[in-house]
PDB file of N, CA, C and O in Angstrom:
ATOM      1  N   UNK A   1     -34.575   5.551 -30.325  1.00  0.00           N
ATOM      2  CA  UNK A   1     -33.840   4.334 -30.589  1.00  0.00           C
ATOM      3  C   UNK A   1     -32.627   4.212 -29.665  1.00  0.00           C
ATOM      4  O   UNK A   1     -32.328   3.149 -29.121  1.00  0.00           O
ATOM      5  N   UNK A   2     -31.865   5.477 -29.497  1.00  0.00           N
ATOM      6  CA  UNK A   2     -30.825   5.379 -28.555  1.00  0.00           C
ATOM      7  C   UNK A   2     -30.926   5.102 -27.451  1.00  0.00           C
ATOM      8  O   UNK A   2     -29.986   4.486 -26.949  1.00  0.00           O
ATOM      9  N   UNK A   3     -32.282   5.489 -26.489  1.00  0.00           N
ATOM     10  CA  UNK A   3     -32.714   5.645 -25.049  1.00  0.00           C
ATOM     11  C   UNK A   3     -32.857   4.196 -25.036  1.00  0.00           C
ATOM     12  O   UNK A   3     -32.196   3.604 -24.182  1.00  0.00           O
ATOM     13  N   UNK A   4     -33.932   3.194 -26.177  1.00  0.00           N
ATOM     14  CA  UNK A   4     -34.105   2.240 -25.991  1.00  0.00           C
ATOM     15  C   UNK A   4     -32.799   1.169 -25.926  1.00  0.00           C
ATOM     16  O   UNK A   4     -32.938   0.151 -25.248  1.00  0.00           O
ATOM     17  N   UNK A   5     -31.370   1.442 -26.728  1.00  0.00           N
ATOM     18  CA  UNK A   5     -30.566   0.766 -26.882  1.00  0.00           C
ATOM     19  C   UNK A   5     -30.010   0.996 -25.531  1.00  0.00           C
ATOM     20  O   UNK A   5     -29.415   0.001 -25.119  1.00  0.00           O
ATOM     21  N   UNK A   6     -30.018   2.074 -24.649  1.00  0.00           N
ATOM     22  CA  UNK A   6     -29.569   2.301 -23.448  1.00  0.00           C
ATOM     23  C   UNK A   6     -30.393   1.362 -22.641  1.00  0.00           C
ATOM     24  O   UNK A   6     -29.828   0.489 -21.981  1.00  0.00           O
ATOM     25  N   UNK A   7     -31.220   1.436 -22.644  1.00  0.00           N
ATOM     26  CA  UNK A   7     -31.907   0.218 -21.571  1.00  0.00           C
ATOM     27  C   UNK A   7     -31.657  -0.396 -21.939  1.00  0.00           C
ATOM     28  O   UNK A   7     -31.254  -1.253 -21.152  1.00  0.00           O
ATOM     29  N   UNK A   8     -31.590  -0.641 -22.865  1.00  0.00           N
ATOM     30  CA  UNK A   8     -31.431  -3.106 -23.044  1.00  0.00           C
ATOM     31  C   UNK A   8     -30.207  -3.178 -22.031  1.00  0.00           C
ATOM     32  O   UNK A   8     -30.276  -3.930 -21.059  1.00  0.00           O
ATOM     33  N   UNK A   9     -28.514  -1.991 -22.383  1.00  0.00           N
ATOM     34  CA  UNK A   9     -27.747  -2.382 -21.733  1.00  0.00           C
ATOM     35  C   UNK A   9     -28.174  -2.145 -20.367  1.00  0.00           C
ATOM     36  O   UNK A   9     -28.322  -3.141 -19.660  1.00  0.00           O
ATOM     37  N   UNK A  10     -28.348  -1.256 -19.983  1.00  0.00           N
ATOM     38  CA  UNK A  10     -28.814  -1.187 -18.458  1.00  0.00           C
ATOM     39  C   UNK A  10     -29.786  -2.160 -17.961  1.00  0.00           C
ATOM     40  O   UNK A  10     -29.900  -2.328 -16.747  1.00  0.00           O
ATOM     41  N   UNK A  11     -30.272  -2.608 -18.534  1.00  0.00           N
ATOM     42  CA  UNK A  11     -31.404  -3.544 -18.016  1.00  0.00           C
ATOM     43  C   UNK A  11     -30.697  -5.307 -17.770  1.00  0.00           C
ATOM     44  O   UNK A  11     -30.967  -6.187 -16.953  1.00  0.00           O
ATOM     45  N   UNK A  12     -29.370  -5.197 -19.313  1.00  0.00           N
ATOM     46  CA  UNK A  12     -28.902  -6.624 -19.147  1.00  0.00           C
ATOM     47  C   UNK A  12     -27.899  -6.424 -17.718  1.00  0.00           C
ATOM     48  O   UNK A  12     -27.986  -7.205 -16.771  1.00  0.00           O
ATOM     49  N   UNK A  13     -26.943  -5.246 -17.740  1.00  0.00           N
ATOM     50  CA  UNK A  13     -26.364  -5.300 -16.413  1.00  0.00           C
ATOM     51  C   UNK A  13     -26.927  -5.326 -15.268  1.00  0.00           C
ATOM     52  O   UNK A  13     -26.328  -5.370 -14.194  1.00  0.00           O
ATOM     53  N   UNK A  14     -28.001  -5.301 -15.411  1.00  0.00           N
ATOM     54  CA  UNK A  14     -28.893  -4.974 -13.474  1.00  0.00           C
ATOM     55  C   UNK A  14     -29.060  -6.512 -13.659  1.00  0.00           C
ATOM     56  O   UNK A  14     -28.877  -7.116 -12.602  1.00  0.00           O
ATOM     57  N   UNK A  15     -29.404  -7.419 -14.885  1.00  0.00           N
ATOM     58  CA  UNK A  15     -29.574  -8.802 -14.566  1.00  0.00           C
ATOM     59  C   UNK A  15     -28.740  -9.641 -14.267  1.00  0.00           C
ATOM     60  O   UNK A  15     -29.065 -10.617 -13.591  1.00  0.00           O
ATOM     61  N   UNK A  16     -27.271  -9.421 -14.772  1.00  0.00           N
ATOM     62  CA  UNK A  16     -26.620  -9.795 -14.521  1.00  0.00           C
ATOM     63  C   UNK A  16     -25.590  -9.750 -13.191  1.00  0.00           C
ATOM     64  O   UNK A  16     -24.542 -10.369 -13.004  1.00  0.00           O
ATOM     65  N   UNK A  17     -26.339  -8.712 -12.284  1.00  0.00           N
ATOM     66  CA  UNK A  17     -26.024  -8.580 -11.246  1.00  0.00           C
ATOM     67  C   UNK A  17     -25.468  -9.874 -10.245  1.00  0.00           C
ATOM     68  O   UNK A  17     -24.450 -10.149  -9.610  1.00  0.00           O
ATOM     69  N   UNK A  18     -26.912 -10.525 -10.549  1.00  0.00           N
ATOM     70  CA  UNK A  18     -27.074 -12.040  -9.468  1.00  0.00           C
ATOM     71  C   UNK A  18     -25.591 -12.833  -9.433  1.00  0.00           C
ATOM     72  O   UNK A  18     -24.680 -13.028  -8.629  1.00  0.00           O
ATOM     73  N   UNK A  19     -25.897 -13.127 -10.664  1.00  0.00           N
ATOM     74  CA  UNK A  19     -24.599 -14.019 -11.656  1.00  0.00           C
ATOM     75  C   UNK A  19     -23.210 -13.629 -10.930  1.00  0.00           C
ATOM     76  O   UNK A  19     -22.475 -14.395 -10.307  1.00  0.00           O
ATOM     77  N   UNK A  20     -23.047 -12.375 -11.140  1.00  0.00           N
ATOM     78  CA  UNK A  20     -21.689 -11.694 -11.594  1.00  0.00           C
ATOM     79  C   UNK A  20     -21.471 -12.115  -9.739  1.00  0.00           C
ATOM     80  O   UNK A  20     -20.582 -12.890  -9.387  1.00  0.00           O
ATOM     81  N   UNK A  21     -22.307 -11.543  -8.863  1.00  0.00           N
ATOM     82  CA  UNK A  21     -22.194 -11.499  -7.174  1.00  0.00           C
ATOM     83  C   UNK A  21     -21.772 -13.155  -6.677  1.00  0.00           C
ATOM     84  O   UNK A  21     -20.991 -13.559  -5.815  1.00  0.00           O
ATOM     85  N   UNK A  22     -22.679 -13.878  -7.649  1.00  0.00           N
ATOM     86  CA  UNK A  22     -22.285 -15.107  -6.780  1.00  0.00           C
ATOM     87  C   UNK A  22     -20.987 -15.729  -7.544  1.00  0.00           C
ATOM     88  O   UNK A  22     -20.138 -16.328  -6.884  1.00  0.00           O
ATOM     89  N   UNK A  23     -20.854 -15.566  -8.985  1.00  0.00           N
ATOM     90  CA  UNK A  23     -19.329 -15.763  -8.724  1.00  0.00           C
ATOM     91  C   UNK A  23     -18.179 -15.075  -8.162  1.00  0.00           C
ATOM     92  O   UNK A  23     -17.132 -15.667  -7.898  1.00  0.00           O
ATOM     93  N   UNK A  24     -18.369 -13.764  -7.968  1.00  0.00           N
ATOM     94  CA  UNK A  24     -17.577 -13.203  -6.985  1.00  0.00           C
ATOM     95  C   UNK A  24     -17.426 -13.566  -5.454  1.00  0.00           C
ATOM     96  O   UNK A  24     -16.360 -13.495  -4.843  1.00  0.00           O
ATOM     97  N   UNK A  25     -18.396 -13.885  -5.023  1.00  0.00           N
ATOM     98  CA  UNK A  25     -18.381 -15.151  -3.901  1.00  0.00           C
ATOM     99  C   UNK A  25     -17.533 -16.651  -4.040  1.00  0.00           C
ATOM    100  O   UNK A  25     -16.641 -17.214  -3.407  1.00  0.00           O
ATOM    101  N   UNK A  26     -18.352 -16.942  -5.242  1.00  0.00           N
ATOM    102  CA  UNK A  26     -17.011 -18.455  -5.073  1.00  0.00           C
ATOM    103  C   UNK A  26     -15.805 -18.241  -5.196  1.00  0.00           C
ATOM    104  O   UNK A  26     -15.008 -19.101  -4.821  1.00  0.00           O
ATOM    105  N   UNK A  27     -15.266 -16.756  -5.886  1.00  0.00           N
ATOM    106  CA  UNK A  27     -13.909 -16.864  -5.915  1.00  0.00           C
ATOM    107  C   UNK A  27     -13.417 -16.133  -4.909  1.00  0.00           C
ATOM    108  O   UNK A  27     -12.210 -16.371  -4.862  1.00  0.00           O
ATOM    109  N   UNK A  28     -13.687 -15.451  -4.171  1.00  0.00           N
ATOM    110  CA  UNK A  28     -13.734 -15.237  -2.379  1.00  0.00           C
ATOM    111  C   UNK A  28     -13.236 -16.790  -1.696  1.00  0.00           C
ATOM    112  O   UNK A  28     -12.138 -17.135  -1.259  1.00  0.00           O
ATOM    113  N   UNK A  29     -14.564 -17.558  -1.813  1.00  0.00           N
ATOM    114  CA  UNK A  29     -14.462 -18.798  -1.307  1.00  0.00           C
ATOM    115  C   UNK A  29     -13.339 -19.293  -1.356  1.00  0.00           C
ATOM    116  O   UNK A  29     -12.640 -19.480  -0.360  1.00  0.00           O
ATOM    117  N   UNK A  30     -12.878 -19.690  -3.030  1.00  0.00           N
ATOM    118  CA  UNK A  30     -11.938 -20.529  -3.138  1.00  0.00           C
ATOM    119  C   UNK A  30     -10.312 -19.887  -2.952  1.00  0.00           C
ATOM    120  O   UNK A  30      -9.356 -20.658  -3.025  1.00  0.00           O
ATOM    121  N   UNK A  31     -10.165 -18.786  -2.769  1.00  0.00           N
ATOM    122  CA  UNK A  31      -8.850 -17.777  -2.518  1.00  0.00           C
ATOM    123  C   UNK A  31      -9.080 -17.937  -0.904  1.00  0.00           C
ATOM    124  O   UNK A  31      -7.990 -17.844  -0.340  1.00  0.00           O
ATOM    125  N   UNK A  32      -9.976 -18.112  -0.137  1.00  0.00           N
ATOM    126  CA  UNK A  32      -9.663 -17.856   1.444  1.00  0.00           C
ATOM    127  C   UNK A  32      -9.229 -19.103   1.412  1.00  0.00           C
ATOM    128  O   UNK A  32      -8.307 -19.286   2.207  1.00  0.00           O
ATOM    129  N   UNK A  33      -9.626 -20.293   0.626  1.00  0.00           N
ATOM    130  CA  UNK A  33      -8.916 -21.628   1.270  1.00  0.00           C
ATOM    131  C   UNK A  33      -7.792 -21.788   1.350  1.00  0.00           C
ATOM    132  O   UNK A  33      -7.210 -22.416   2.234  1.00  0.00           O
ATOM    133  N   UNK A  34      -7.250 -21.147   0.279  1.00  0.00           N
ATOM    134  CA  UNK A  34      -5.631 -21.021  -0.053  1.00  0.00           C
ATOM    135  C   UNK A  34      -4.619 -20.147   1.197  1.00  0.00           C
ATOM    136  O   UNK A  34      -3.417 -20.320   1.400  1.00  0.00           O
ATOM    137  N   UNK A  35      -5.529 -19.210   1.895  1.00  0.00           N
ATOM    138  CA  UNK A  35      -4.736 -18.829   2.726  1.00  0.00           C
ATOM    139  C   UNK A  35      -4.134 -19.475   4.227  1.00  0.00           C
ATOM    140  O   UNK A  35      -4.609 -20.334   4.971  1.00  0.00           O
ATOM    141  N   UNK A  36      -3.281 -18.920   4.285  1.00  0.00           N
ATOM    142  CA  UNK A  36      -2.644 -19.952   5.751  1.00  0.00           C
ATOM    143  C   UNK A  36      -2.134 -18.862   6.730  1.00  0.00           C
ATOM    144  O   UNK A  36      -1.661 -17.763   6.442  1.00  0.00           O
ATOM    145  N   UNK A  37      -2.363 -19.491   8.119  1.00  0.00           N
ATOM    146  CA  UNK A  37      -1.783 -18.426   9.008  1.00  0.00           C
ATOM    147  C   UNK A  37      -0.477 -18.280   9.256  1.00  0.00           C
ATOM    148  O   UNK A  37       0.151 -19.263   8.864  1.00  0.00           O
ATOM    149  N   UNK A  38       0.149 -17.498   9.721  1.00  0.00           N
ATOM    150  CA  UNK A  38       2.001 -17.791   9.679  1.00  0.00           C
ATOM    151  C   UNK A  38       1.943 -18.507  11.113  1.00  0.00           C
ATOM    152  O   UNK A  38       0.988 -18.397  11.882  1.00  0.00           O
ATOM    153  N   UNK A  39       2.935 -19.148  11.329  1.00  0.00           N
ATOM    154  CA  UNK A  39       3.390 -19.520  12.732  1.00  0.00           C
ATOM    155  C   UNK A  39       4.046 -18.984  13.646  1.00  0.00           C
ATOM    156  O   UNK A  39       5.001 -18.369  13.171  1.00  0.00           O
ATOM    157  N   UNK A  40       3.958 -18.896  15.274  1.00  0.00           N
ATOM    158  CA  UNK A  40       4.731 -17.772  16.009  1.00  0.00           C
ATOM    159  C   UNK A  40       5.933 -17.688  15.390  1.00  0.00           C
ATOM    160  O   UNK A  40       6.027 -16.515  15.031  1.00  0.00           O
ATOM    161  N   UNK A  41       6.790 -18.214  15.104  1.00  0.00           N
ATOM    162  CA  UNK A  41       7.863 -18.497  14.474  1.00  0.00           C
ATOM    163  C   UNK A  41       8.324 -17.488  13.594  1.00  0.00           C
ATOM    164  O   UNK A  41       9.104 -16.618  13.980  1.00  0.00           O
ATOM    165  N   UNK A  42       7.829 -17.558  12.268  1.00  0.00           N
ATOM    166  CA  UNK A  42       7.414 -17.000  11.337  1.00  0.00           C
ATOM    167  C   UNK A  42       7.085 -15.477  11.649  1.00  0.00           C
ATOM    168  O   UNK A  42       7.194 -14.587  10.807  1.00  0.00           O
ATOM    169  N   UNK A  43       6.577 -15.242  13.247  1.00  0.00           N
ATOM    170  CA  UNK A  43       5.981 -13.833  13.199  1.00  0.00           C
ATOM    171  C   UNK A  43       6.627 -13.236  13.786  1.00  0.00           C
ATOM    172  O   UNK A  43       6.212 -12.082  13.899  1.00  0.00           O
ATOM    173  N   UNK A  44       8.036 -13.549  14.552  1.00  0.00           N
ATOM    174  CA  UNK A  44       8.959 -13.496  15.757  1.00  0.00           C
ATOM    175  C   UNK A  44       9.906 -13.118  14.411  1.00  0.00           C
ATOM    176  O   UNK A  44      10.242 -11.936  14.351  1.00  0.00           O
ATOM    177  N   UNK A  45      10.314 -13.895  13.455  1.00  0.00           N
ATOM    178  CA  UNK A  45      11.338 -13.420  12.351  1.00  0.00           C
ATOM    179  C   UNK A  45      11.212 -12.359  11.597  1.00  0.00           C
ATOM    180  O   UNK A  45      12.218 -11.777  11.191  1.00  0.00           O
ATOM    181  N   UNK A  46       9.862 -11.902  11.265  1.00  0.00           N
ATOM    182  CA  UNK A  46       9.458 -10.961  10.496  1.00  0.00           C
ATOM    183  C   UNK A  46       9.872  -9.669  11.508  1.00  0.00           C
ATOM    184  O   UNK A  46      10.612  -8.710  11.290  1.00  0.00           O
ATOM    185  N   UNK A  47       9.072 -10.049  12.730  1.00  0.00           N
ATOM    186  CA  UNK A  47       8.987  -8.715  13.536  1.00  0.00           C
ATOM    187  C   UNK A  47      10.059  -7.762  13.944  1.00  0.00           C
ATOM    188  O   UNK A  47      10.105  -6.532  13.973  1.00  0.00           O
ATOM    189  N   UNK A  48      11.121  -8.935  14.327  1.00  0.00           N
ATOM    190  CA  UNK A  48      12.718  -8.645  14.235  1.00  0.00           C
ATOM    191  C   UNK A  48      13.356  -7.799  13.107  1.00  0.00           C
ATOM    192  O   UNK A  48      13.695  -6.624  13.245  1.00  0.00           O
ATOM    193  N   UNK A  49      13.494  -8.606  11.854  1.00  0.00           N
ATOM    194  CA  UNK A  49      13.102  -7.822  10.486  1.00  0.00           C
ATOM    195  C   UNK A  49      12.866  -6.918  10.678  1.00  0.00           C
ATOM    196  O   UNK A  49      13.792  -6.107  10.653  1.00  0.00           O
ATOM    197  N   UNK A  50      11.418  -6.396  11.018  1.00  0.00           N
ATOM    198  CA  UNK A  50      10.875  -4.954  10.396  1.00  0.00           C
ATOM    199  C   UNK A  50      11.597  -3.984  11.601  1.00  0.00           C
ATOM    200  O   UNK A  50      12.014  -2.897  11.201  1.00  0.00           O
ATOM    201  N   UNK A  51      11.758  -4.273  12.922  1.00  0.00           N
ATOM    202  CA  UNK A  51      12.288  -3.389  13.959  1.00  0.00           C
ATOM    203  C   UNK A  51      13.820  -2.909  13.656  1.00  0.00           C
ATOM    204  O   UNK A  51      14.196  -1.752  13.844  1.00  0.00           O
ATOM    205  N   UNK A  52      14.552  -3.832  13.218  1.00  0.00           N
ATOM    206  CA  UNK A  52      15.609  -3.519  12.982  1.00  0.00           C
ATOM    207  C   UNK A  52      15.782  -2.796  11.697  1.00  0.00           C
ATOM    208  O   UNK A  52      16.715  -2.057  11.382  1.00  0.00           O
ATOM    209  N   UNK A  53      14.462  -3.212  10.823  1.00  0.00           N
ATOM    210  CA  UNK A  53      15.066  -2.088   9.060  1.00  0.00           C
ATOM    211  C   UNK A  53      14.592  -0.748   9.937  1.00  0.00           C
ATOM    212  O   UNK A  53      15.448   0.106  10.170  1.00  0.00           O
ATOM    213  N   UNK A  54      13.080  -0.545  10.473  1.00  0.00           N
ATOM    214  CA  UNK A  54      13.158   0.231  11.047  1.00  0.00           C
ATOM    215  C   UNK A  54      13.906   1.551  11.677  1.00  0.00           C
ATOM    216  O   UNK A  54      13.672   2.758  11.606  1.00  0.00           O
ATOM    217  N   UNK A  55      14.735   0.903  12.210  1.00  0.00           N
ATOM    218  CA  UNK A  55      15.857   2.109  13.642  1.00  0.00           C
ATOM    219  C   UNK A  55      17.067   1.850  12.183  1.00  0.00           C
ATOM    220  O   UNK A  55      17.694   2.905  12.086  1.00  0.00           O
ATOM    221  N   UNK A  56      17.581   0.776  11.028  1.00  0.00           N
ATOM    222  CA  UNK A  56      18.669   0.883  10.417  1.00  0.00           C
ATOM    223  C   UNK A  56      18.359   2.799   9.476  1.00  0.00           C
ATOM    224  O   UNK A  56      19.189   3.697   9.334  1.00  0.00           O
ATOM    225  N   UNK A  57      16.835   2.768   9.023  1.00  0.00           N
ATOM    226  CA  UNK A  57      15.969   3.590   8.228  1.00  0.00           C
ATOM    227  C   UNK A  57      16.049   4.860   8.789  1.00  0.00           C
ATOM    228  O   UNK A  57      16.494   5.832   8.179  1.00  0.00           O
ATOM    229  N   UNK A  58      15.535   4.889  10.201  1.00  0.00           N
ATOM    230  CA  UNK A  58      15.555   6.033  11.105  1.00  0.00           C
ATOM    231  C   UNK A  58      17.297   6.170  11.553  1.00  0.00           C
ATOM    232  O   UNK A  58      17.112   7.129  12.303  1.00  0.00           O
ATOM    233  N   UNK A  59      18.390   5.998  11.623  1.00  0.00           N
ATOM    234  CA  UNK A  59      19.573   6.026  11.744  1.00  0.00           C
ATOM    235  C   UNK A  59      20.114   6.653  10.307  1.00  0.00           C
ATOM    236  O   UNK A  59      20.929   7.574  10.360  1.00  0.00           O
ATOM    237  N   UNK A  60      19.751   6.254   9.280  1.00  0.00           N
ATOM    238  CA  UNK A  60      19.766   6.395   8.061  1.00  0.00           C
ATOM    239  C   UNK A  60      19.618   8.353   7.507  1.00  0.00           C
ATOM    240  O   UNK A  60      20.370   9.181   6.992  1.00  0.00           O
ATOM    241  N   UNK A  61      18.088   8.313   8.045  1.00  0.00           N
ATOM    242  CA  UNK A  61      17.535   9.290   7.539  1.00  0.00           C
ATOM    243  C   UNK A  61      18.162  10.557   8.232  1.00  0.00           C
ATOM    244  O   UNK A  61      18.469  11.583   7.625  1.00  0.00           O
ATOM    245  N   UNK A  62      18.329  10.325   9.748  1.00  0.00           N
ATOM    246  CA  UNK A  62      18.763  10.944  10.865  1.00  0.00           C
ATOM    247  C   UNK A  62      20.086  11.657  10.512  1.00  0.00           C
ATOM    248  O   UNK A  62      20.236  12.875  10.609  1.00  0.00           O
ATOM    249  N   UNK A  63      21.205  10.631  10.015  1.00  0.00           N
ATOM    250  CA  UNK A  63      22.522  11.297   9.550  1.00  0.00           C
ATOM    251  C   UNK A  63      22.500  11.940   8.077  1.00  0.00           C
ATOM    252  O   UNK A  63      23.454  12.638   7.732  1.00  0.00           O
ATOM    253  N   UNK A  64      21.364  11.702   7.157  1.00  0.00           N
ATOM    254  CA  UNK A  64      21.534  12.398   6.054  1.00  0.00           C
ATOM    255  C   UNK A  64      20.949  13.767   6.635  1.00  0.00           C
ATOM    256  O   UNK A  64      21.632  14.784   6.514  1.00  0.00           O
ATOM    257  N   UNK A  65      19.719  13.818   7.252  1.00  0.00           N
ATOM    258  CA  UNK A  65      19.061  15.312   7.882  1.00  0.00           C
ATOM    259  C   UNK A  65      20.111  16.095   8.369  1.00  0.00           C
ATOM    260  O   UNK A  65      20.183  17.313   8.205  1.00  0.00           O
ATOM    261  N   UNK A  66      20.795  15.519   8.870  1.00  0.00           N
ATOM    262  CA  UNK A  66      21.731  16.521   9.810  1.00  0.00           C
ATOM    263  C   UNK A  66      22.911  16.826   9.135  1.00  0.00           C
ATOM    264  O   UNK A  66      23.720  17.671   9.518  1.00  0.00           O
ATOM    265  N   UNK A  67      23.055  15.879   7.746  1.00  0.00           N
ATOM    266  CA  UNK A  67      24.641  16.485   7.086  1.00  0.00           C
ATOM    267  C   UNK A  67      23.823  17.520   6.071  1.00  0.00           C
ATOM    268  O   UNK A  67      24.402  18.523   5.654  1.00  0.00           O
ATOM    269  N   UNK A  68      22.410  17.218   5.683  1.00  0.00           N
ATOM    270  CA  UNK A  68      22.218  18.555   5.003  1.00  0.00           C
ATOM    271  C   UNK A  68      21.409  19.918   5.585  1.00  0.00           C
ATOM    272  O   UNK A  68      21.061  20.922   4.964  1.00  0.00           O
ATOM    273  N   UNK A  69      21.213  19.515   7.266  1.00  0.00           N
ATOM    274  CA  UNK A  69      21.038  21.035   7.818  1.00  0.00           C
ATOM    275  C   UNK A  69      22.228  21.126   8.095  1.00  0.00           C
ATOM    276  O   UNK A  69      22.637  21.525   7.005  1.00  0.00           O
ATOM    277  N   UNK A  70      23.463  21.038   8.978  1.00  0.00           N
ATOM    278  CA  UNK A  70      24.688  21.385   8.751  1.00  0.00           C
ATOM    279  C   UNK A  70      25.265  22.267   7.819  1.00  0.00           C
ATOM    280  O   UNK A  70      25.814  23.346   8.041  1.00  0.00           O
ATOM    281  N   UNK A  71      24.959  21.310   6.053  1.00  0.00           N
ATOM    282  CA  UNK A  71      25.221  22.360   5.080  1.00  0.00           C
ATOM    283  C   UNK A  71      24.975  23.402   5.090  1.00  0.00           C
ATOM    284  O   UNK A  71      25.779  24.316   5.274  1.00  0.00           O
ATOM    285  N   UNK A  72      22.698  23.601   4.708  1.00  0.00           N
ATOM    286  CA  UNK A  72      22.436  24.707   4.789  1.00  0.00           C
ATOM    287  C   UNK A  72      23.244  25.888   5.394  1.00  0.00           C
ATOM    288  O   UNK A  72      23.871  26.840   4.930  1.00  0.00           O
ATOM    289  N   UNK A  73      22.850  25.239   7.077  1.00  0.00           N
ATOM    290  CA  UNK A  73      23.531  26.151   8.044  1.00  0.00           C
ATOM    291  C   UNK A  73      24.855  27.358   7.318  1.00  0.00           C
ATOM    292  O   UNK A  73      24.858  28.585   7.219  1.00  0.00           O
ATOM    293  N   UNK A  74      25.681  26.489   6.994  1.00  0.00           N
ATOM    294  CA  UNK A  74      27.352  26.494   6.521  1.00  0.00           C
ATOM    295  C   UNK A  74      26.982  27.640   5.565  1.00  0.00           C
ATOM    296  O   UNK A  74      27.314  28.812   5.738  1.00  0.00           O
ATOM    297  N   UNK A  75      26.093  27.059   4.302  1.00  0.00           N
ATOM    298  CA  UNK A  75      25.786  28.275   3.087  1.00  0.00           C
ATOM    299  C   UNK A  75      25.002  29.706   3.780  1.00  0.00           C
ATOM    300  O   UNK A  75      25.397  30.786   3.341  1.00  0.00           O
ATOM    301  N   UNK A  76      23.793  29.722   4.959  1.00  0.00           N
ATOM    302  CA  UNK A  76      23.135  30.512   5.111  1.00  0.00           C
ATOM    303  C   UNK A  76      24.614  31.317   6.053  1.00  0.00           C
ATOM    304  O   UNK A  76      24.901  32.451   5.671  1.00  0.00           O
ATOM    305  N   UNK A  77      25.267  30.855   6.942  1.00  0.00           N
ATOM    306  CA  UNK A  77      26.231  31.813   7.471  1.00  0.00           C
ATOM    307  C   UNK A  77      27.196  32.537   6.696  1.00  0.00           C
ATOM    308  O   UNK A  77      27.712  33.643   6.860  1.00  0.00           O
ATOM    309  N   UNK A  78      27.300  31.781   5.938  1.00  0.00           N
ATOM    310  CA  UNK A  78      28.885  32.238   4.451  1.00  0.00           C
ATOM    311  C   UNK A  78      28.054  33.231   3.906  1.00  0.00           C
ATOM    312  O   UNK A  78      28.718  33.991   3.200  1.00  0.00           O
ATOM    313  N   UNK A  79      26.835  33.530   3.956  1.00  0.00           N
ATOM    314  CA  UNK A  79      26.543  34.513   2.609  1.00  0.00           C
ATOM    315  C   UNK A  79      25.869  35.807   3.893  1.00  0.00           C
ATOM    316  O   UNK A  79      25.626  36.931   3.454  1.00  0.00           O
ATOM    317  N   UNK A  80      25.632  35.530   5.353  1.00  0.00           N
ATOM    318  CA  UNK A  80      25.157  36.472   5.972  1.00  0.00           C
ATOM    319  C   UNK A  80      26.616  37.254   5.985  1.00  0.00           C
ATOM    320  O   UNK A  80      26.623  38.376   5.480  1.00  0.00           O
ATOM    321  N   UNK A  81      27.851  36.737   6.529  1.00  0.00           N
ATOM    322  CA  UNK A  81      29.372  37.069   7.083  1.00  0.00           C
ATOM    323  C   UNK A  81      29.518  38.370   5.948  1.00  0.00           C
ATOM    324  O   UNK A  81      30.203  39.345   6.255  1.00  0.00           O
ATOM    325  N   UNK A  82      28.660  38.283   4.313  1.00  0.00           N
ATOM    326  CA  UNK A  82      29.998  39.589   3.658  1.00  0.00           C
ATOM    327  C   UNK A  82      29.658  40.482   3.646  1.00  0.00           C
ATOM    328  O   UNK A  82      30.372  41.409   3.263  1.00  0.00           O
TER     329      UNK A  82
END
């Protein structure tokens, strides 16, 4: 009885395959219409944007690295010196 209750479901999902694919297609369809391309404009502002968070990020990371190898440094010499 169980094996058979297992197929019905397996059997209704393999049918419902068709169905399920082609509305996953129309809503493909209808979401690409909605999309738009940016304008050079638009891609010249962003790009600027990201170059500059960029080097602000890497400037960023650069002076925290070096105030905490510095430290280290500072603790690993203080405890070799006694």
């Amino acid at each position: 009885m169980a094996i058979a209750a297992q197929e019905g479901t397996i059997t209704a999902t393999v049918k419902s395959w068709p169905q399920r694919i082609k509305g996953f297609y129309n809503d493909v369809r209808t979401e690409m219409k909605k999309v738009t391309t940016p304008s050079l404009k638009e891609v010249r502002a962003t790009t600027t944007v990201v170059i500059i968070t960029v080097f602000l990020f890497g400037l960023y990371f650069w002076a925290v690295d070096s105030v905490i190898g510095r430290a280290i440094d500072w603790v690993l010499r203080s405890l070799t010196h006694r």
